[in-house]
C-alpha positions in Angstrom: -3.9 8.2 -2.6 -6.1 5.7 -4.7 -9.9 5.7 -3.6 -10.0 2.0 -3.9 -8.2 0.5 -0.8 -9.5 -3.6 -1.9 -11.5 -6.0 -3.4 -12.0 -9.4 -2.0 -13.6 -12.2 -3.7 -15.5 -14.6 -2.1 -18.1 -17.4 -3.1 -21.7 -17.1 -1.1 -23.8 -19.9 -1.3 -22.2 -21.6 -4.6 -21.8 -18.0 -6.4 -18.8 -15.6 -6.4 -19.1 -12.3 -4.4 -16.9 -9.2 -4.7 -16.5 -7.6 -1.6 -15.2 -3.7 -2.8 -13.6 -1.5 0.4 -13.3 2.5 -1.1 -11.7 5.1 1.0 -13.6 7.7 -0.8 -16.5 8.0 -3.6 -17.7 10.7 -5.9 -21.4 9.8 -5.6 -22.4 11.5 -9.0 -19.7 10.6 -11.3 -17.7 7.9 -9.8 -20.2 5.5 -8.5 -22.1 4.9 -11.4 -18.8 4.3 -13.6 -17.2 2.1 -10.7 -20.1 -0.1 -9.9 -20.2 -1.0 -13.9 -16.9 -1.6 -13.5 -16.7 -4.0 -10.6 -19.8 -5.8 -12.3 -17.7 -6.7 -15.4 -15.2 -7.9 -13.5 -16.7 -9.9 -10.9 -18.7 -11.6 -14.3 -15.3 -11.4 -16.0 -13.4 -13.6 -13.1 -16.3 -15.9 -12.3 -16.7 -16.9 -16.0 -13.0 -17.8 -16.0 -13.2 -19.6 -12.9 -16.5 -21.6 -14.4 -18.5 -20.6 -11.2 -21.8 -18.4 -11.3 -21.3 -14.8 -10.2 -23.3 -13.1 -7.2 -23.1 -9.8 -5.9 -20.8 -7.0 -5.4 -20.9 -5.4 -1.6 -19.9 -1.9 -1.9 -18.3 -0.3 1.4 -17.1 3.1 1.2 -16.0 5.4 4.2 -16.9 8.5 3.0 -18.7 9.8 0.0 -18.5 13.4 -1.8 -20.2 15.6 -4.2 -18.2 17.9 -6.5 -19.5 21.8 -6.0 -19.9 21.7 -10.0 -22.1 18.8 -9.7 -24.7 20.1 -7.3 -26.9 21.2 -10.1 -27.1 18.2 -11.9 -27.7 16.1 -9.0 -30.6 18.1 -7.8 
């Protein structure tokens, strides 16, 4: 089952918003990958809708950290 369940776009206050619903999140590895991600293409879609991009809201039910990552995270 795919950890993204949606993203929803939105525009706040004259600026477009990604709203970005995750079942599940690898905290150490995934997260920093997905939230670059999710920036490009919330700049990505407002640039080809000519409106000025906001903020992506980040919801995710739970959150995990691989055994083989405990070290690094420490």
């Amino acid at each position: 089952i795919p950890c993204t369940i949606s993203w929803q776009f939105m525009m706040v206050d004259g600026h477009l918003d990604m709203f970005v619903n995750m079942r599940s999140s690898d905290i150490w590895l995934g997260l920093p990958y997905d939230a670059f991600s999710w920036s490009v293409v919330l700049i990505d879609t407002a640039l080809s809708l000519k409106v000025p991009y906001g903020n992506v809201h980040y919801h995710a039910s739970t959150l995990h950290l691989y055994e083989r990552h405990e070290r690094a995270a420490e």
